[in-house]
C-alpha positions in Angstrom: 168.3 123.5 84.8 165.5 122.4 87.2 162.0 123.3 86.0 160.4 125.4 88.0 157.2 123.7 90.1 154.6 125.9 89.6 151.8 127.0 92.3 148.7 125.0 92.6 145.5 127.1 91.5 142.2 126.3 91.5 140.3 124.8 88.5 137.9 126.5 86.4 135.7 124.3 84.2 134.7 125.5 80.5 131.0 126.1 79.8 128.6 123.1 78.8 127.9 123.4 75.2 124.1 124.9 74.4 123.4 122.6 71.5 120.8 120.3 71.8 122.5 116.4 71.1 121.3 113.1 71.3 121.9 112.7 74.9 122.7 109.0 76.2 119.5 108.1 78.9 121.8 106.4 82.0 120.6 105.3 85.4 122.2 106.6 88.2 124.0 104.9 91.1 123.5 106.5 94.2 126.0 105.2 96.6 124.2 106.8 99.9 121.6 103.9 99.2 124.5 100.9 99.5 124.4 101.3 103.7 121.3 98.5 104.4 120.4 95.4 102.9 117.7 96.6 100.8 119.9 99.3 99.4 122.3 96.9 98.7 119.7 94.5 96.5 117.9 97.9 95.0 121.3 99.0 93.0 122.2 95.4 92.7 119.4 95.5 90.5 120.1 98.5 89.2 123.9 97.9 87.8 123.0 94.7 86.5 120.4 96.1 84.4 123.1 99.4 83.3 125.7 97.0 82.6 123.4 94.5 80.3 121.3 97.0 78.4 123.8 100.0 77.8 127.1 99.4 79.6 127.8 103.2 81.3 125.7 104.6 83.9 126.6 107.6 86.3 127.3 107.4 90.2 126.4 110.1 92.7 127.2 110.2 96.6 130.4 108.3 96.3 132.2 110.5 99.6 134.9 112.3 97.5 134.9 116.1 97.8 134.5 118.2 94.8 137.3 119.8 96.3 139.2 117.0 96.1 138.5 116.4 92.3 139.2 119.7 91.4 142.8 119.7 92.6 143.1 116.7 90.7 142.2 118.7 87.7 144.1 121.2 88.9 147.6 119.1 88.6 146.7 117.7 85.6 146.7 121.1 84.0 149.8 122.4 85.5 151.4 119.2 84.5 150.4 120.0 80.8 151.7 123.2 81.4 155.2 121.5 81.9 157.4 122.2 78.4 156.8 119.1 76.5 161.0 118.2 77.2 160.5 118.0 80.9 157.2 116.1 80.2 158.8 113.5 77.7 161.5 112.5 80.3 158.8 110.7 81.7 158.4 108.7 78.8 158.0 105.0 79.8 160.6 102.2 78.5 158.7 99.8 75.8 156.3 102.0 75.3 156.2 100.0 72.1 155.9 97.2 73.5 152.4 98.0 75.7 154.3 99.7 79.0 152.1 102.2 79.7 152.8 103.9 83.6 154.4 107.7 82.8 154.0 110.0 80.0 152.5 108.8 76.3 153.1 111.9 73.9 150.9 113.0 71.5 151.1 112.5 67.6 151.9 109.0 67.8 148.8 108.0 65.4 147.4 109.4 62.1 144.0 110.2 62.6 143.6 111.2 58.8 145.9 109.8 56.2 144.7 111.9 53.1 146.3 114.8 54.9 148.6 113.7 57.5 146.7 115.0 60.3 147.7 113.5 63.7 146.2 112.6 67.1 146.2 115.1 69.3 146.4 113.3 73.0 148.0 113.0 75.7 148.4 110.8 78.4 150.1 110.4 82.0 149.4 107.4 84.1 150.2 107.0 87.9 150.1 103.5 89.1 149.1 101.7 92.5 150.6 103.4 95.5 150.9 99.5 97.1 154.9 98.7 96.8 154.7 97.3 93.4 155.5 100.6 91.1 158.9 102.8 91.0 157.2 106.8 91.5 159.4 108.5 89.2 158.1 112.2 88.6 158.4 115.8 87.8 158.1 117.8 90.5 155.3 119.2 90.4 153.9 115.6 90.9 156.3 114.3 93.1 155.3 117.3 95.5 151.8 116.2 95.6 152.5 112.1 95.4 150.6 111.9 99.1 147.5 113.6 98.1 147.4 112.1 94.6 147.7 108.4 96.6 145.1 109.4 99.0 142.8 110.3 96.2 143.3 107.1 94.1 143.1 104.7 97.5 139.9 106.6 98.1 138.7 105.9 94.7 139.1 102.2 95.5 137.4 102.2 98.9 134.5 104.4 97.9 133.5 103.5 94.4 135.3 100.1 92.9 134.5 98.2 95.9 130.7 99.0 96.1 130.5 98.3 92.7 132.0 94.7 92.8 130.2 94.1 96.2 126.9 95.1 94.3 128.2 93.0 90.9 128.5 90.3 93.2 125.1 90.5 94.3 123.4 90.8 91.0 125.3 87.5 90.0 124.1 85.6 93.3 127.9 85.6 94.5 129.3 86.1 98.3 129.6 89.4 98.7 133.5 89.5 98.5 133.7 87.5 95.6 134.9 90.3 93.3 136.8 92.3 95.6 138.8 88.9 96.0 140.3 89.4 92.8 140.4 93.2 92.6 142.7 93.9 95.9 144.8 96.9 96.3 147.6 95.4 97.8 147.8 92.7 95.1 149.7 93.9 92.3 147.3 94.9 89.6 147.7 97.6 86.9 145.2 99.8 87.6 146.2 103.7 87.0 145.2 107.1 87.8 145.2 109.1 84.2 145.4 112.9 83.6 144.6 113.2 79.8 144.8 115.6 77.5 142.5 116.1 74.2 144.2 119.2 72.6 141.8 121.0 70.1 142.5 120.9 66.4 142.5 124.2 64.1 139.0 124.4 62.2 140.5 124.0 58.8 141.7 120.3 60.2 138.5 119.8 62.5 136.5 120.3 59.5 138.1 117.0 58.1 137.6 114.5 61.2 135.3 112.3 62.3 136.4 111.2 65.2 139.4 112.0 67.5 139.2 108.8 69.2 137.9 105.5 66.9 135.5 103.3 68.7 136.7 101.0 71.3 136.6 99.1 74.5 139.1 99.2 77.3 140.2 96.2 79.0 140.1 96.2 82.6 137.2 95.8 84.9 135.2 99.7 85.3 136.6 103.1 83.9 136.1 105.5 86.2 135.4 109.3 84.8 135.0 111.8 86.4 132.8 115.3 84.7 134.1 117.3 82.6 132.2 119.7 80.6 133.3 119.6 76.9 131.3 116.9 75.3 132.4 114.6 72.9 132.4 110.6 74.4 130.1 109.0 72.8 128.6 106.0 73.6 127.3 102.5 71.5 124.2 101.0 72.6 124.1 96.8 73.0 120.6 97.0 72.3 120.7 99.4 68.9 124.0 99.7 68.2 123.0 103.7 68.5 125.8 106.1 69.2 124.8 108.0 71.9 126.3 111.7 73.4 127.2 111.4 77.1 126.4 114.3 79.4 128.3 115.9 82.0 126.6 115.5 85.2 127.1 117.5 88.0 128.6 115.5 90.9 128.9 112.5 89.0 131.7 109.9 88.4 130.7 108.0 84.6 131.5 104.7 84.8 131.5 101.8 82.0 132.3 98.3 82.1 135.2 96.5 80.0 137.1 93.2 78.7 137.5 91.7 81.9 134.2 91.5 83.0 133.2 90.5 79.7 135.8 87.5 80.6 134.9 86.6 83.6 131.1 86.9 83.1 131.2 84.8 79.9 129.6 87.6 78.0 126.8 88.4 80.3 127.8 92.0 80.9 129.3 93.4 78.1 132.7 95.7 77.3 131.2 98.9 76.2 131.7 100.3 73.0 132.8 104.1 73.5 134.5 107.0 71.1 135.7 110.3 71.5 133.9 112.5 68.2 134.4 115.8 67.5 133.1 118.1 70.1 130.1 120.7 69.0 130.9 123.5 67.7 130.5 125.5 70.8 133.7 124.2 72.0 136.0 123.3 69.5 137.8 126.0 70.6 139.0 124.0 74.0 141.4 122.0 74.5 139.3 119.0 77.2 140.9 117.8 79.8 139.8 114.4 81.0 140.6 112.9 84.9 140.1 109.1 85.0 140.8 105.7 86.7 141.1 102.3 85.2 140.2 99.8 87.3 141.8 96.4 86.8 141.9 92.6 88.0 145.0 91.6 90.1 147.2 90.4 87.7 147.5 86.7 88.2 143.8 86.1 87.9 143.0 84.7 84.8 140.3 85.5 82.8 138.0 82.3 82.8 134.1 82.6 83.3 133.0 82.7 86.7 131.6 79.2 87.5 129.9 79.9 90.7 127.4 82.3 90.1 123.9 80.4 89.8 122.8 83.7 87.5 125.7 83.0 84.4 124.4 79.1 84.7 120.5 79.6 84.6 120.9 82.4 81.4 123.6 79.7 79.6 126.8 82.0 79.9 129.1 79.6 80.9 131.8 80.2 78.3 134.2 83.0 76.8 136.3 83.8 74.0 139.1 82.1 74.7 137.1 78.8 76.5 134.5 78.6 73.3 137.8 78.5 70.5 139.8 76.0 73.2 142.4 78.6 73.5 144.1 79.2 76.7 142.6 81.6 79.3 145.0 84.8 79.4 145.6 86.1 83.1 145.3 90.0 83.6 148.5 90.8 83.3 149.1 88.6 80.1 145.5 90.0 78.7 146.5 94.1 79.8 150.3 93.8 78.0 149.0 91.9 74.9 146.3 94.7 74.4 148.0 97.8 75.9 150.9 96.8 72.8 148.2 96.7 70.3 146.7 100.3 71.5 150.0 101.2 71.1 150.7 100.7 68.0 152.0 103.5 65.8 151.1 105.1 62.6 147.5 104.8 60.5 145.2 102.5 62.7 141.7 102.7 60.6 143.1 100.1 58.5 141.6 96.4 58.2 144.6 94.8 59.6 144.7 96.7 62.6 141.4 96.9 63.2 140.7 93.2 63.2 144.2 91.9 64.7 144.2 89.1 67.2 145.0 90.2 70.4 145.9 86.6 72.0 144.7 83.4 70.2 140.7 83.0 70.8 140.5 86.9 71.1 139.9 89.3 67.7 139.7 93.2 67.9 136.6 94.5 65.4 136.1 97.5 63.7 133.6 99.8 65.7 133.4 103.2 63.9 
C-alpha cells in the first residue's frame, strides 16, 4: 500500500546548549556588502584570509528567507518520519561502489569495535535540477520537487557564486573565472542533503569519541545551514586545535574542500572537520543537519590554476597529483573514487583505511 504523505508543519529548533565550549573564532561574510566594487575587494580580503588561516567562516545576508530554510527542515524531518522500508526503496544502485544521489541507511559503519556499536546516520541526497539526474522519490518529496529546486538554484545564485566571484578576486583572476567551471547547467554532482544524526542511549554515548571521525569533503564549499545541537568541530591549519562551531543565528557555515585544495595547489586548504559527541545538554536529540555540497563541473580536472599571479608570487604552483607526476583526476573521476572510499563498510578507524590511496598521487590521513 501507498504510504501516506504526510502534512507539512512548521519546524521547531531544539535549544542551544548552556555549556560553556571552546567556541571556534570565524569571520563573517556579509553578502549585503558584495553590491560595489569596494565591497567586492573588502570580502575578497576577507575569505582569502578565512580560507588560509582556518578554513570555515559564516555568511549572513545571503537573500534566502528563514522561511524558506525552515521548510527545508521541515521535509527533512517528515521524510525521516517515513518507515525506514519506504525510505530504503530509495536506496541508490552501487552504493558500494561511491553512488551516492537517494537514501544512505544508517549502520553501515562500526563506530566502536570493542562493542559493536554502530553509526547512527542518515543521509538523503537530491541532485541538480539541470536535466542531468532521474528525480525518483517518495512522495512526500516528489510533492514538493519545485520548491526544493527553487531552494537549491537559489543557493547557487545567492551564495556559491559570490563566493567564487570573491575567490576569484582574492587570487587576481577575471571575475568569472570560477563560476566558469562551477555552472549549473553543466553536469556537476553537487547535492542538496537532509541528514540525520540519531542520538545514541547514554550507556553507548558514554563509550564514543566521536560520531563522525575527522575528515575533509571533496568538492569546492559545503554549505550548512544553523542548527542548534552542537557537535561539528573544527581543526585549525594554524594549531591543529579542534575547535566547537557555534550556531549562528541567520547564518549559512561554510568550509572549503579537496577541490580547491586542487586547483589552488595548496593555497587554500580542505578543512579538517568532525562530528564529536554533543554536550550533555543534548544528547538527548536526535540533530538534524540541512546542507549543500557544492562541486566542480565534472569534466574539469583538478590541475593547479596557472593564471592567477597570487598562486605564482607565493610558489603554489603544484598539487598532489602534479608534484608525484601522477595524472590530474577530473571532478567526476576525483568525487567517485572518494565517494567509494567514504563508503566503505564495516570498521573504518583502522590503519589501512585511514591511510588508503584514493587515486595514485593522492593518500587519505588519519585526522582524529
Amino acid at each position: 500500500m501507498p504510504v501516506p504523505t504526510p502534512q507539512l508543519g512548521s519546524y521547531k529548533y531544539v535549544p542551544e546548549t548552556k555549556e560553556n565550549l571552546d567556541w571556534a573564532d570565524l569571520v563573517t561574510i556579509d553578502l549585503s556588502l558584495y553590491h560595489t566594487p569596494e565591497g567586492k575587494k573588502q570580502l575578497a580580503d576577507t575569505l582569502i584570509q578565512a580560507l588560509r588561516e582556518k578554513g570555515f567562516f559564516y555568511v549572513k545576508n545571503f537573500n534566502i528567507s528563514q522561511e524558506k530554510v525552515d521548510r527545508q527542515f521541515a521535509l527533512g524531518k517528515e521524510f525521516y518520519e517515513l518507515p525506514l522500508e519506504e525510505r530504503s526503496k530509495y536506496i541508490p544502485e552501487g552504493l558500494d561502489q561511491g553512488k551516492f544521489n537517494g537514501y544512505v541507511p544508517a549502520g553501515r559503519r562500526i563506530v566502536n569495535k570493542e562493542l559493536g556499536i554502530k553509526d547512527q546516520v542518515e543521509v538523503y541526497n537530491i541532485p541538480k535540477f539541470n536535466g542531468d539526474f532521474p528525480h525518483n522519490h517518495p512522495e512526500l518529496i516528489a510533492q514538493n520537487l519545485e520548491e526544493i529546486e527553487g531552494f537549491a538554484r537559489s543557493l547557487h545564485t545567492e551564495v556559491l557564486d559570490p563566493l567564487h566571484v570573491l575567490l576569484a578576486i582574492a587570487l587576481e583572476l577575471p571575475e568569472d573565472y570560477f563560476l566558469k567551471l562551477h555552472q549549473y547547467d553543466v553536469k556537476s554532482e553537487d547535492h542538496l542533503r537532509y541528514m540525520k544524526y540519531n542520538k545514541y542511549p547514554p550507556e553507548q554515548n558514554k563509550y564514543l569519541e566521536n560520531w563522525v571521525q575527522g575528515h575533509t569533503d571533496l568538492g569546492s564549499f559545503t554549505l550548512l545551514f544553523r542548527q542548534p545541537v552542537a557537535a561539528l568541530q573544527i581543526r585549525y591549519h594554524s594549531t591543529n586545535e579542534w575547535k566547537w562551531v557555534k550556531p549562528q543565528d541567520a547564518t549559512l557555515t561554510v568550509n572549503s574542500c579537496d577541490a580547491l585544495q586542487f586547483l589552488t595547489g595548496g593555497y587554500v586548504k580542505s578543512t579538517i572537520h568532525r562530528v564529536t559527541v554533543p554536550p550533555a545538554d543534548q544528547q538527548h536529540v536526535d540533530r538534524l543537519g540541512l546542507l549543500y555540497f557544492s562541486r566542480p563541473n565534472n569534466h574539469v580536472r583538478l590541475a593547479t590554476v596557472k593564471e592567477s599571479p597570487v598562486l605564482q608570487r607565493e610558489g603554489y604552483t603544484q598539487n598532489d597529483f602534479e608534484a608525484s607526476g601522477n595524472p590530474v583526476p577530473t571532478m567526476e573521476e576525483w568525487t567517485f573514487a572518494k565517494q567509494k572510499w567514504q563508503r566503505t563498510k564495516g570498521y573504518t578507524l583502522d590503519s589501512k583505511y585511514q591511510n588508503a590511496t584514493i587515486l595514485p598521487g593522492f593518500k587519505e590521513k588519519p585526522y582524529a
